[in-house]
The first five atom37 places (N, CA, C, CB, O) and aatype in JSON, in Angstrom:
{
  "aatype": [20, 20, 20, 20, 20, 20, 20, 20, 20, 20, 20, 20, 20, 20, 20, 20, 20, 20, 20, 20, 20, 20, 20, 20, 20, 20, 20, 20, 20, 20, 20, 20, 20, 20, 20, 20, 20, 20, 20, 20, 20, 20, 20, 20, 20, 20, 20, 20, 20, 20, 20, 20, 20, 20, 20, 20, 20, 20, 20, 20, 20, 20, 20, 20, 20, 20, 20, 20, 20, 20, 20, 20, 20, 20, 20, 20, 20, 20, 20, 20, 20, 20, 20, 20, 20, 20, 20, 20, 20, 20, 20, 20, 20, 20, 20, 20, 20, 20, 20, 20, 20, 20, 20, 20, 20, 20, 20, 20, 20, 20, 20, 20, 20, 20, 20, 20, 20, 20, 20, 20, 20, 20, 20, 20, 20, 20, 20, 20, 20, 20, 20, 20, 20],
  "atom_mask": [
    [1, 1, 1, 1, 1],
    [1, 1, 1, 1, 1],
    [1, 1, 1, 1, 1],
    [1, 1, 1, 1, 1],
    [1, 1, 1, 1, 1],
    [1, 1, 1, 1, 1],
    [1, 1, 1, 1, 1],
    [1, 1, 1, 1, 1],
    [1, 1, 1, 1, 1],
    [1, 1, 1, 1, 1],
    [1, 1, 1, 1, 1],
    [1, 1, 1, 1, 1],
    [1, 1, 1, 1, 1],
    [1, 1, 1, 1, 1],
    [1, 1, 1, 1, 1],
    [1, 1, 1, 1, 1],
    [1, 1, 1, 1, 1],
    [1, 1, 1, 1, 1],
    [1, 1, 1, 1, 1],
    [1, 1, 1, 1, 1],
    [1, 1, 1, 1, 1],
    [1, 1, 1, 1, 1],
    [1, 1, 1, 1, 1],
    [1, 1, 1, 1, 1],
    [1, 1, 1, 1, 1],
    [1, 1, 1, 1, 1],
    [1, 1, 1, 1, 1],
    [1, 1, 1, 1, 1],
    [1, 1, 1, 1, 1],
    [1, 1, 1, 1, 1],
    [1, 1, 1, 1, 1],
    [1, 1, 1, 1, 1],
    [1, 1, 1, 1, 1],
    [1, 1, 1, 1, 1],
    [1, 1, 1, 1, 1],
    [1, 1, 1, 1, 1],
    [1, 1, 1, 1, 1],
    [1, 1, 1, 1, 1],
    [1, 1, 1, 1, 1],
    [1, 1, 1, 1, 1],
    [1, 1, 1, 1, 1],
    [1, 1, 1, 1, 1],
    [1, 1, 1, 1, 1],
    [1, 1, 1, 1, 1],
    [1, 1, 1, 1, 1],
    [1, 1, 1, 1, 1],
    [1, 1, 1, 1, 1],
    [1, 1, 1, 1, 1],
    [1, 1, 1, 1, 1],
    [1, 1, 1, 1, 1],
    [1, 1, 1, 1, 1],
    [1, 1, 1, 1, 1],
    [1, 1, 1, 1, 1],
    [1, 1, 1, 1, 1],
    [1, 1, 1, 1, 1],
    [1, 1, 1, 1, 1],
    [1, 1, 1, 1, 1],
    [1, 1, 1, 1, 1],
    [1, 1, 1, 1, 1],
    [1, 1, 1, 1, 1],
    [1, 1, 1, 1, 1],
    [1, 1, 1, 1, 1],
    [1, 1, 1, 1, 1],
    [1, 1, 1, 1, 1],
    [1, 1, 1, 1, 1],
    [1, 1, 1, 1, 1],
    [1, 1, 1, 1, 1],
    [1, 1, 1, 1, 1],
    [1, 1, 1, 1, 1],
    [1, 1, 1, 1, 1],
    [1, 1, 1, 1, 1],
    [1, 1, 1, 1, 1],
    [1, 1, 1, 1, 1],
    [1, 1, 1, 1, 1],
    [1, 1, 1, 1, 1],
    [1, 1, 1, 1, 1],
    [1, 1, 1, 1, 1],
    [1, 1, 1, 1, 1],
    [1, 1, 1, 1, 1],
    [1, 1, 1, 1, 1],
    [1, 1, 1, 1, 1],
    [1, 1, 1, 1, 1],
    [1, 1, 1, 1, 1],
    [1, 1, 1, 1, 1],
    [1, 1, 1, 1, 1],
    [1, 1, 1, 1, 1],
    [1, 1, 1, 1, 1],
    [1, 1, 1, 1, 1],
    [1, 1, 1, 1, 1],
    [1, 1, 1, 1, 1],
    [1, 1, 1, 1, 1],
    [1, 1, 1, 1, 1],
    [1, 1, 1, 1, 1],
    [1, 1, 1, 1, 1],
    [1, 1, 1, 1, 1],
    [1, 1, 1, 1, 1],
    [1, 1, 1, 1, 1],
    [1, 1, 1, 1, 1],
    [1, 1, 1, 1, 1],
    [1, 1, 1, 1, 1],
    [1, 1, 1, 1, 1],
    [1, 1, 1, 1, 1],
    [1, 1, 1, 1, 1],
    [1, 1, 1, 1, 1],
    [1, 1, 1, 1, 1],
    [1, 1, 1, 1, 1],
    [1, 1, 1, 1, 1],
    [1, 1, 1, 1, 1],
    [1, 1, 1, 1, 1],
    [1, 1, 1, 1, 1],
    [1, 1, 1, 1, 1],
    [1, 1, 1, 1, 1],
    [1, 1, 1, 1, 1],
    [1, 1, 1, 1, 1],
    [1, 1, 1, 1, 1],
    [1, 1, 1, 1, 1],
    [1, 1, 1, 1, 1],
    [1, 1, 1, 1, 1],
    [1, 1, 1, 1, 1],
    [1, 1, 1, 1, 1],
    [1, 1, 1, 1, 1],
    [1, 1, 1, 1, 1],
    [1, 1, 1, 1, 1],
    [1, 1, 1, 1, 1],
    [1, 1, 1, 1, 1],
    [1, 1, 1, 1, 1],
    [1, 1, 1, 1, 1],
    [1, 1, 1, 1, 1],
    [1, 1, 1, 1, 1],
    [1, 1, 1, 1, 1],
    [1, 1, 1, 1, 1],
    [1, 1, 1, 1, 1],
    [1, 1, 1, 1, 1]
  ],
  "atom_positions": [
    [[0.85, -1.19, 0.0], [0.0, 0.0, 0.0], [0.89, 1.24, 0.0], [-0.96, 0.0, 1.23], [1.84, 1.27, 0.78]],
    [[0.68, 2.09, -0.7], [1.32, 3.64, -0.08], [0.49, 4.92, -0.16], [2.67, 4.09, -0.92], [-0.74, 4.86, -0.27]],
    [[1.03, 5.86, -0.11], [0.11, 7.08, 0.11], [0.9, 8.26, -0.74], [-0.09, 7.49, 1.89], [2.11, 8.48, -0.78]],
    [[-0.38, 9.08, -1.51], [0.32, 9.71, -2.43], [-0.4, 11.13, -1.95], [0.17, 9.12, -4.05], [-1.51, 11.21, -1.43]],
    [[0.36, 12.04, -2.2], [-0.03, 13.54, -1.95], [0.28, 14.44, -3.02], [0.64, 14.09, -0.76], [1.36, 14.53, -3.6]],
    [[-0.73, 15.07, -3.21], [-0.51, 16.11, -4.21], [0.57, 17.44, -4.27], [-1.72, 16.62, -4.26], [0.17, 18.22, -3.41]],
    [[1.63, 17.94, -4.85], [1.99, 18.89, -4.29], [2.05, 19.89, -5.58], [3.21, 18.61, -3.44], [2.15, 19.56, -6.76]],
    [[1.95, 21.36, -4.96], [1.93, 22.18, -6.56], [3.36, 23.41, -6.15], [-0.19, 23.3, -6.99], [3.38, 24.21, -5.21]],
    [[4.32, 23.21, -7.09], [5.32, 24.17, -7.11], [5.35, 25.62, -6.93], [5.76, 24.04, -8.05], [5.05, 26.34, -7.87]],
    [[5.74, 26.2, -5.61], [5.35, 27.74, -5.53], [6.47, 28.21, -6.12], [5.07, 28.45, -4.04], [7.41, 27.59, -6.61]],
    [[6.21, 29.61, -5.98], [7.79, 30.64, -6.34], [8.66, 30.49, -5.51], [7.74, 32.25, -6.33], [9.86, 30.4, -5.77]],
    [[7.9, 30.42, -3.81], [9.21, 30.12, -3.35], [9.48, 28.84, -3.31], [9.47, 30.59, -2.18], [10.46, 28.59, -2.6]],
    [[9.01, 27.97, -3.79], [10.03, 26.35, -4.14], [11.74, 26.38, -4.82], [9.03, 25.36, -5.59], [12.78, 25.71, -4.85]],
    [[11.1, 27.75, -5.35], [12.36, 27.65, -6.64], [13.7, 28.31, -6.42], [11.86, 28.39, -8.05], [13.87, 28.6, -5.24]],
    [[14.78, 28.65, -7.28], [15.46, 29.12, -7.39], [15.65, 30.5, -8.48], [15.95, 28.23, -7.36], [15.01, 30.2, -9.49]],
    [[16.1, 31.49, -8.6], [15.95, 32.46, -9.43], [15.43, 31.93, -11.18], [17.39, 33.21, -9.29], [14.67, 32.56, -11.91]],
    [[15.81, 31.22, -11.35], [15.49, 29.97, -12.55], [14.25, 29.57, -12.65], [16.2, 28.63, -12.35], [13.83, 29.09, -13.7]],
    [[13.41, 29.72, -11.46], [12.07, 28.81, -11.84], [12.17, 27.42, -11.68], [11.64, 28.95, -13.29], [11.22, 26.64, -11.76]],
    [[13.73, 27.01, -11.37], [13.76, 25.5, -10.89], [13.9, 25.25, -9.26], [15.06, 24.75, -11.62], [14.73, 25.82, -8.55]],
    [[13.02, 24.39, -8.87], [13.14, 23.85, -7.82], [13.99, 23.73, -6.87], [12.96, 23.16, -7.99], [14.36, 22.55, -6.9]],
    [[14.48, 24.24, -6.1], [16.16, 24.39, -5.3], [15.98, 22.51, -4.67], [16.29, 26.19, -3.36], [14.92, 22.05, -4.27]],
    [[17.14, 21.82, -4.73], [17.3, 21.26, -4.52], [17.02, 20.33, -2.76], [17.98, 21.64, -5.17], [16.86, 19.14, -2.51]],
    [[17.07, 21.4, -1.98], [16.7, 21.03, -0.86], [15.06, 20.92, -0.52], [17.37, 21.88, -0.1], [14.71, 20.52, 0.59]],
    [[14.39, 21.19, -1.21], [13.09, 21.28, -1.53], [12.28, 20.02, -2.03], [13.04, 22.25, -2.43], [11.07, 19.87, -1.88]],
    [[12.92, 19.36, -2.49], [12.23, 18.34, -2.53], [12.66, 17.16, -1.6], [12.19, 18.03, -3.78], [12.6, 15.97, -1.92]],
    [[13.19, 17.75, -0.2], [12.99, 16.46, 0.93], [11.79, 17.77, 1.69], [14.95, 15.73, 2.21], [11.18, 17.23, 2.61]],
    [[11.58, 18.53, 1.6], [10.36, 19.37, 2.28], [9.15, 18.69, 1.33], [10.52, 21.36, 2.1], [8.13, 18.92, 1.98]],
    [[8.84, 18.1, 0.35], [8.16, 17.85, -0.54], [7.87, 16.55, -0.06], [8.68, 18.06, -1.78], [6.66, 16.33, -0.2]],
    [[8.54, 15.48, 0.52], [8.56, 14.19, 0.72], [8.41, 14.04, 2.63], [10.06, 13.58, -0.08], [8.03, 13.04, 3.22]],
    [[8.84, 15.36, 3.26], [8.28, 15.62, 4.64], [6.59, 15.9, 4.32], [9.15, 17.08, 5.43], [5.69, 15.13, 4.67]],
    [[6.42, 16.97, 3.72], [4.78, 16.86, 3.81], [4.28, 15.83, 3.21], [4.02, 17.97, 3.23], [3.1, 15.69, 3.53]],
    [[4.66, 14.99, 2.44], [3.67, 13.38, 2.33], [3.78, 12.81, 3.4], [4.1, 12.15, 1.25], [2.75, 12.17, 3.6]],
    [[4.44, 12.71, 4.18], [4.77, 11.94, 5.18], [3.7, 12.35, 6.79], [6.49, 12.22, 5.29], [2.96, 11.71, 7.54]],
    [[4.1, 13.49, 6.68], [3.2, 14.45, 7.5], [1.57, 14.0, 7.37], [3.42, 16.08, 6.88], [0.81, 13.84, 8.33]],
    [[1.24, 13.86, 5.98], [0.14, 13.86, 5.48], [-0.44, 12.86, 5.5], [0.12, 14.23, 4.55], [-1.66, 12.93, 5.68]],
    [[0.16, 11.61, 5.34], [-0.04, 10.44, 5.91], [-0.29, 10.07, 6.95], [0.57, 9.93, 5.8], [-1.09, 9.16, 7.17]],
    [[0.42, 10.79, 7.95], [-0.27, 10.33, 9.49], [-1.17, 11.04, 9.77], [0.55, 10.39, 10.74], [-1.87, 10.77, 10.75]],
    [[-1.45, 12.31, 8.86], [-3.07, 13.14, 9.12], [-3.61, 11.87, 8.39], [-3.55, 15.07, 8.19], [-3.47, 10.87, 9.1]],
    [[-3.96, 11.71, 7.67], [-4.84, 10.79, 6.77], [-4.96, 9.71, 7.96], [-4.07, 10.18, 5.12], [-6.14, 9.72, 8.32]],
    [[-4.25, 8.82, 8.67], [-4.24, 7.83, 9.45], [-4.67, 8.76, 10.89], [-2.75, 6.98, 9.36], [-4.31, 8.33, 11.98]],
    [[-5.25, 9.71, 10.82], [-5.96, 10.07, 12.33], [-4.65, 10.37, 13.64], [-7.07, 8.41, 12.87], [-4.8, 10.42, 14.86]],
    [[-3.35, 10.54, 12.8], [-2.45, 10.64, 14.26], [-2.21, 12.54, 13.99], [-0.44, 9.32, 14.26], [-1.91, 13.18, 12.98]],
    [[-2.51, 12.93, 15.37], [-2.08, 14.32, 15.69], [-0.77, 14.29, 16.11], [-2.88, 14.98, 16.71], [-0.5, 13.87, 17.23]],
    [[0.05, 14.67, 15.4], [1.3, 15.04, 15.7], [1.57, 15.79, 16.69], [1.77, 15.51, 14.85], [2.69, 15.74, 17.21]],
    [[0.41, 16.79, 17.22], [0.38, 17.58, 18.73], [0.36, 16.32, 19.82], [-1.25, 18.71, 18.97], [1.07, 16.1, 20.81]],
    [[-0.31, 15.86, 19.45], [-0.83, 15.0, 20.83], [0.53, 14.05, 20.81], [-2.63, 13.94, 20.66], [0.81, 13.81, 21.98]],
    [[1.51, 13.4, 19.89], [2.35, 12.65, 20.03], [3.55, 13.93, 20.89], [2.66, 11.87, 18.49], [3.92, 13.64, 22.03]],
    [[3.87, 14.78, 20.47], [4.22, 15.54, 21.32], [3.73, 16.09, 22.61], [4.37, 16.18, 20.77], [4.37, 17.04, 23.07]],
    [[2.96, 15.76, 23.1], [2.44, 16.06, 24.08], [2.2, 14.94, 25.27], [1.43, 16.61, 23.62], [1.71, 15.04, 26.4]],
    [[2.83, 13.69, 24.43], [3.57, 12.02, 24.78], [4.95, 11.91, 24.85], [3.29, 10.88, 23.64], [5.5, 10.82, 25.0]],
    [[5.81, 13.37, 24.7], [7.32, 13.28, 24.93], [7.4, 12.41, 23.24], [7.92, 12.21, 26.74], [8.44, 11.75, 23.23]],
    [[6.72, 12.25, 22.05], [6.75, 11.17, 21.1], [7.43, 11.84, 19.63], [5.12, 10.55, 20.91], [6.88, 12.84, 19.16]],
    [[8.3, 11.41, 19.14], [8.83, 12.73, 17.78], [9.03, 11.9, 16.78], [10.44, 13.78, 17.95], [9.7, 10.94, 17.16]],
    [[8.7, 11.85, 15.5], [9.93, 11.18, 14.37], [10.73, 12.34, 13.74], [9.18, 10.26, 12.93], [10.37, 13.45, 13.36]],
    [[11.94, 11.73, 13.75], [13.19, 12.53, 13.34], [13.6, 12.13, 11.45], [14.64, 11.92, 14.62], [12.92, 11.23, 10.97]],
    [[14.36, 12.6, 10.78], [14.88, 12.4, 9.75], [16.11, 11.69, 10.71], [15.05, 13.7, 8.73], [16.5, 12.19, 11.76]],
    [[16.67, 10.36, 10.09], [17.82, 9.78, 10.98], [18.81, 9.57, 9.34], [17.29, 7.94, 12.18], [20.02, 9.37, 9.26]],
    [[18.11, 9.66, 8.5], [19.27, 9.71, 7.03], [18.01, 9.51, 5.68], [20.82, 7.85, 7.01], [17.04, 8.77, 5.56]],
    [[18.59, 10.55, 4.87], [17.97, 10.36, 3.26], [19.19, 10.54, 2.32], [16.69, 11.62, 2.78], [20.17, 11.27, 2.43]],
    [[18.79, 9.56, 1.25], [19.27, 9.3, 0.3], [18.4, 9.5, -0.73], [19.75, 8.27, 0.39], [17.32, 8.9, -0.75]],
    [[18.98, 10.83, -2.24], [17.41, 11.38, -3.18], [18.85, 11.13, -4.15], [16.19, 13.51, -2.95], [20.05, 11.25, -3.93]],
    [[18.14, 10.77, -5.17], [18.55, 10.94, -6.52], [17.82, 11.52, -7.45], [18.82, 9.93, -6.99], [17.07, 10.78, -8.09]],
    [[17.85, 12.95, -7.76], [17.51, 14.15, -8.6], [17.47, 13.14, -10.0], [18.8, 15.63, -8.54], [18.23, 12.19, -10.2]],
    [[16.57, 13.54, -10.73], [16.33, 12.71, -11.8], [16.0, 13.78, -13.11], [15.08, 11.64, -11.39], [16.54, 13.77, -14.21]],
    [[14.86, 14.77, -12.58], [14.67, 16.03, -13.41], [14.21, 17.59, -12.8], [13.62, 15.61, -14.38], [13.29, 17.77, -12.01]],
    [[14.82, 18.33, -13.21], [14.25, 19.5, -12.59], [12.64, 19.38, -12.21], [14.49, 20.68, -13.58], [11.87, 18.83, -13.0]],
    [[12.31, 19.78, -11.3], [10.99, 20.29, -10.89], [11.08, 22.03, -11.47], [10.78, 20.05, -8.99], [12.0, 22.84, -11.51]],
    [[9.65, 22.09, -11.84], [9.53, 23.75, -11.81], [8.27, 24.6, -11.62], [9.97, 24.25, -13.08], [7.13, 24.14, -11.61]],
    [[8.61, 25.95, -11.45], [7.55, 26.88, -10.62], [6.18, 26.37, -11.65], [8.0, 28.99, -10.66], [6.13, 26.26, -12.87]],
    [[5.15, 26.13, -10.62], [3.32, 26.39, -10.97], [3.29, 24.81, -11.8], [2.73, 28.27, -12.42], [2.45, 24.61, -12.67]],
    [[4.44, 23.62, -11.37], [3.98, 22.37, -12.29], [3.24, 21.81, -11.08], [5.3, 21.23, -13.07], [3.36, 22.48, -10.05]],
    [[2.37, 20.55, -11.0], [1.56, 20.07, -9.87], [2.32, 18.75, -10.51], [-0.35, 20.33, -9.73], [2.59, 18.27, -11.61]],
    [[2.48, 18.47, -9.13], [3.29, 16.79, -8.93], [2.37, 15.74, -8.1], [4.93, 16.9, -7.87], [1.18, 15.5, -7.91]],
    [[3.23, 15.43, -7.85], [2.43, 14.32, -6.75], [3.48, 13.35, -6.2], [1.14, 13.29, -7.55], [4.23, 12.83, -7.02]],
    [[3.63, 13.0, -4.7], [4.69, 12.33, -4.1], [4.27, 10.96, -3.91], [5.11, 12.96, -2.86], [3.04, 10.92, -3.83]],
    [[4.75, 9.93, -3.83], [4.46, 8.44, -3.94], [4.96, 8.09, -2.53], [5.26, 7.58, -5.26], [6.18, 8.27, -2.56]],
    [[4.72, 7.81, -1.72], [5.33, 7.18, -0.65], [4.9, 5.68, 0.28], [5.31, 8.23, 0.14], [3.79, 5.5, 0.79]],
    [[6.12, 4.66, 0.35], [5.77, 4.12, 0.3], [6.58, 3.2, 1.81], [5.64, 4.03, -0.99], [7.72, 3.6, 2.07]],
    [[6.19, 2.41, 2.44], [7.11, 2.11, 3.6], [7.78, 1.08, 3.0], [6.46, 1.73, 5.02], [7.26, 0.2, 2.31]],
    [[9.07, 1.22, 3.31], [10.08, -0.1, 2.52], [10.45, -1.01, 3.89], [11.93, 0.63, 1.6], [10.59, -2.2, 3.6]],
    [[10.53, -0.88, 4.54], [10.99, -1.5, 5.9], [10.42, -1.0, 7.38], [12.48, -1.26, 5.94], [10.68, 0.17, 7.65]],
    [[9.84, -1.6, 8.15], [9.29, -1.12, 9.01], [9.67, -1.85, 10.19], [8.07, -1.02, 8.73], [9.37, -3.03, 10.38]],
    [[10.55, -0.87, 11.26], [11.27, -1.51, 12.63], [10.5, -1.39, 13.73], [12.61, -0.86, 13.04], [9.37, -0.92, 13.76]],
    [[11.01, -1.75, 14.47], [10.2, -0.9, 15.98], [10.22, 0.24, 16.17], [10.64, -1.13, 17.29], [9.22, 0.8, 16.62]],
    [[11.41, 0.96, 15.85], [11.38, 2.19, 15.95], [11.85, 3.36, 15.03], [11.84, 2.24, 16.87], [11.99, 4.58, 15.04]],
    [[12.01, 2.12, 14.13], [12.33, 3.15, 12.75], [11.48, 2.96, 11.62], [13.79, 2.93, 12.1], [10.43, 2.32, 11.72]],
    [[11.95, 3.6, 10.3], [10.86, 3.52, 9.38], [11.08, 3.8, 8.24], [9.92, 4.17, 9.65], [10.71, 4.96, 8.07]],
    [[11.71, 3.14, 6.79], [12.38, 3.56, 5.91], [11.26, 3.51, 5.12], [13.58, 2.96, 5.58], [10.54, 2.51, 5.08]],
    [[11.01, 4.9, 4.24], [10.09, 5.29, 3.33], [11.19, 5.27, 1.79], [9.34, 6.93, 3.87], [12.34, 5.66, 1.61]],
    [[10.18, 4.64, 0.91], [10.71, 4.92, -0.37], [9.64, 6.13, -1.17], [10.82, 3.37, -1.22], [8.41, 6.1, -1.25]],
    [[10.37, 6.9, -1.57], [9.23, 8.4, -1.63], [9.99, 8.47, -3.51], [9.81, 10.47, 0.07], [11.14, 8.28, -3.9]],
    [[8.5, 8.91, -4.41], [8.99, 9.02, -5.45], [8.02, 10.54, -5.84], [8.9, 7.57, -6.33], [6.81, 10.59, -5.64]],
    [[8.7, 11.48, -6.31], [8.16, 12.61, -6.39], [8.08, 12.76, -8.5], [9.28, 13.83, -5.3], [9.02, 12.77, -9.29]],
    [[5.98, 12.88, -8.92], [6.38, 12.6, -10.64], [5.37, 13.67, -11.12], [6.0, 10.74, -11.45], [4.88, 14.42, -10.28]],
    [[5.14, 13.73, -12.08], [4.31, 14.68, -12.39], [2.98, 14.22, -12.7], [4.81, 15.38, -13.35], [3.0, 12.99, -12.64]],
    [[1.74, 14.71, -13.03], [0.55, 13.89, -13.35], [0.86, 12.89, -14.65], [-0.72, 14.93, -13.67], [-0.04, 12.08, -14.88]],
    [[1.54, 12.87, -15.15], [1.45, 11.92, -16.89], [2.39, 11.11, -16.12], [2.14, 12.73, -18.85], [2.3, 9.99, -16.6]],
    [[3.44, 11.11, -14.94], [4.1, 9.81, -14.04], [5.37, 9.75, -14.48], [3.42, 8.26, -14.23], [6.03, 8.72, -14.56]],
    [[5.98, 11.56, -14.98], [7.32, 11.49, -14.79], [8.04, 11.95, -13.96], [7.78, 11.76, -15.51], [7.87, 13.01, -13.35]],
    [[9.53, 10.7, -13.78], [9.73, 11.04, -12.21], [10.34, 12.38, -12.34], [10.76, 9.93, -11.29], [10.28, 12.96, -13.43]],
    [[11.03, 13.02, -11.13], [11.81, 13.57, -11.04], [12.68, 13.98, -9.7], [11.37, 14.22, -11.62], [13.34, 15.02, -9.6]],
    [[12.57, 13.01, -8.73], [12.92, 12.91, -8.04], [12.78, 11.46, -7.43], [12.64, 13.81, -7.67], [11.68, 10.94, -7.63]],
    [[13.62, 10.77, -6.78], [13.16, 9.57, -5.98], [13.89, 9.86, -4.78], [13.48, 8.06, -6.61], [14.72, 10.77, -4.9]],
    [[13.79, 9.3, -3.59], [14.56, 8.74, -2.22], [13.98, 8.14, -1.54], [15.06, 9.51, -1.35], [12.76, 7.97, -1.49]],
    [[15.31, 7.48, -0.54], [14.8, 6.54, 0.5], [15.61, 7.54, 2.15], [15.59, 4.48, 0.06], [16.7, 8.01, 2.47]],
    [[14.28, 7.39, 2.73], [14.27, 8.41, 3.65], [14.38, 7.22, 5.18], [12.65, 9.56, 3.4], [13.67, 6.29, 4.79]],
    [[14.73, 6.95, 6.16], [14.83, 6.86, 7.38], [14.72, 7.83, 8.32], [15.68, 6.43, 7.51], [15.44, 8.82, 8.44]],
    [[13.41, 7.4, 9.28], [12.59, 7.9, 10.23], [13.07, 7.0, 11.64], [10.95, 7.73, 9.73], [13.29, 5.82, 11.88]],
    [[13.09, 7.98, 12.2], [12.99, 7.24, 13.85], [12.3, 7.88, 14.98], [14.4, 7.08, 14.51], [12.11, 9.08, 15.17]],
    [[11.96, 6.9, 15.67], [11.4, 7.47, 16.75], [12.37, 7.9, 17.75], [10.5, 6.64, 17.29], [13.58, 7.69, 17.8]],
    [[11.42, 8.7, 18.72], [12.27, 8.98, 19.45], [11.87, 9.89, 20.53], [13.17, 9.36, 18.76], [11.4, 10.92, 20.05]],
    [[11.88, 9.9, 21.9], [11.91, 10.81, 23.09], [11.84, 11.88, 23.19], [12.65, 10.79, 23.65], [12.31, 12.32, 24.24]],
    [[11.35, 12.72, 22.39], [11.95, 14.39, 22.84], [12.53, 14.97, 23.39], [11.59, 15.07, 23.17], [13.35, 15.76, 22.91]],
    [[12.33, 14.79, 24.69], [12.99, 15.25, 26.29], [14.4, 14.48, 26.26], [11.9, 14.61, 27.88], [15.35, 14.94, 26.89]],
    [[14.51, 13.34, 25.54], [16.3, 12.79, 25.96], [16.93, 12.59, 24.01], [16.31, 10.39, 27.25], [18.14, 12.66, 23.75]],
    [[16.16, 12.43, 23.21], [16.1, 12.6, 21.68], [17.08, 11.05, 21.45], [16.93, 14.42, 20.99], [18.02, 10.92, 20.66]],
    [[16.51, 9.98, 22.44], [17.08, 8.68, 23.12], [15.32, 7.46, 21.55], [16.68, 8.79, 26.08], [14.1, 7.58, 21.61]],
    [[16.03, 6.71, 20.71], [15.1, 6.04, 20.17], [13.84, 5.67, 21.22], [15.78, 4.89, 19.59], [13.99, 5.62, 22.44]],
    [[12.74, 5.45, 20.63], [12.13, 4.87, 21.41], [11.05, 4.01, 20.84], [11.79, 5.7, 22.22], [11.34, 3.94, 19.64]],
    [[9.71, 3.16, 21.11], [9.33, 2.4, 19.7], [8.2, 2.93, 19.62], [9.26, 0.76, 19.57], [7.48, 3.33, 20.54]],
    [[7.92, 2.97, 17.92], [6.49, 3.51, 17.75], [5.59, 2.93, 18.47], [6.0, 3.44, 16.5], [5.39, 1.79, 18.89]],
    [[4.82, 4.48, 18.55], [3.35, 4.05, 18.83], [2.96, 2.85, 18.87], [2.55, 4.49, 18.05], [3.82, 2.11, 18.4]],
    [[1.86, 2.2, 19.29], [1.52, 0.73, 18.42], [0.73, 0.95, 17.41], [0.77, -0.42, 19.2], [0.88, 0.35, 16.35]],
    [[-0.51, 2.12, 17.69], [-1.11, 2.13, 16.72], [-0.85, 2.56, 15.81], [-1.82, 2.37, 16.81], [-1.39, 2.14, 14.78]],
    [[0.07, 3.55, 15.76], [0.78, 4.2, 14.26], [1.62, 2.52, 13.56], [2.47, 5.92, 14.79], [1.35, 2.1, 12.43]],
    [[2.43, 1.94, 14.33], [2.92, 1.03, 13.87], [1.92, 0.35, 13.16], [3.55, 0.4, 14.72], [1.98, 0.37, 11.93]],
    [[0.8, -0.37, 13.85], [-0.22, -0.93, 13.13], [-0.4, -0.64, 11.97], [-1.2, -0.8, 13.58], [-0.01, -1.37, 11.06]],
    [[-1.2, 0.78, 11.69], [-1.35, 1.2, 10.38], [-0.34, 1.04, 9.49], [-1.66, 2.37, 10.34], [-0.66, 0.37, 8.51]],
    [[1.1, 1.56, 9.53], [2.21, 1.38, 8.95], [2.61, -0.05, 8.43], [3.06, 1.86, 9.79], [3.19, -0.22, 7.36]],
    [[2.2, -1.18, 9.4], [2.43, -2.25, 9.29], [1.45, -2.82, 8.19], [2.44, -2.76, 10.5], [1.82, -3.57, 7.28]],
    [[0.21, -2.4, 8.38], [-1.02, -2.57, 7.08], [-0.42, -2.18, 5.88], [-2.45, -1.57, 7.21], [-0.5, -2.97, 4.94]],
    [[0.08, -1.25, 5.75], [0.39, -0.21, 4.48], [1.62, -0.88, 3.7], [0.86, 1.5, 5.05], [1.98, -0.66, 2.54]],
    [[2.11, -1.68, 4.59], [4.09, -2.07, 4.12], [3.87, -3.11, 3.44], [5.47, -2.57, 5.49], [4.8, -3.73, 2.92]]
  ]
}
């Protein structure tokens, strides 16, 4: 299963060029991700408000084609491996006709807030995650 989110290229996505600055498309593959656990009913307040965080712990993107200002994409994301307390997403960022232009594999972890010490997902977020993988 995975979860796809729509995203549409602003001005400020870009670079003086109208192309996409490069760091921008792991902000592109954070809000699918984000968006996914809205879609799955988890408040990210309330996990914070459980001492509860996921962190970026390492991404790996291979740029494939420029993105650019006012195109509408759409991010693919998908769980490739799912730990106790981690969570490797394979995220593919394409345009509506399904060309890529971006791919990566992103690692998530949980983790403590107060000591920023791993800790294991949720169960129920795991659950869902575990459905989806």
């Amino acid at each position: 299963m995975s979860f796809s989110w729509p995203i549409r290229v602003y001005y400020e996505d870009t670079d003086a060029g109208g192309v996409v600055y490069h760091s921008n498309y792991l902000n592109f593959f954070e809000r699918a991700r984000s968006e996914w656990l809205a879609a799955m009913n988890v408040s990210q307040t309330q996990l914070l408000e459980q001492d509860v965080v996921f962190v970026v712990r390492s991404a790996n993107l291979d740029f494939i084609k420029a993105a650019r200002f006012e195109q509408k994409l759409v991010v693919d994301s998908v769980v490739s491996k799912l730990g106790k307390a981690s969570i490797i997403f394979t995220q593919e960022l394409k345009d509506l006709e399904g060309t890529l232009y971006c791919q990566g594999e992103v690692k998530v972890g949980c983790v403590q807030l107060s000591t920023m010490k791993p800790t294991a997902i949720p169960q129920h977020i795991h659950l869902e995650f575990k459905r989806a993988s």
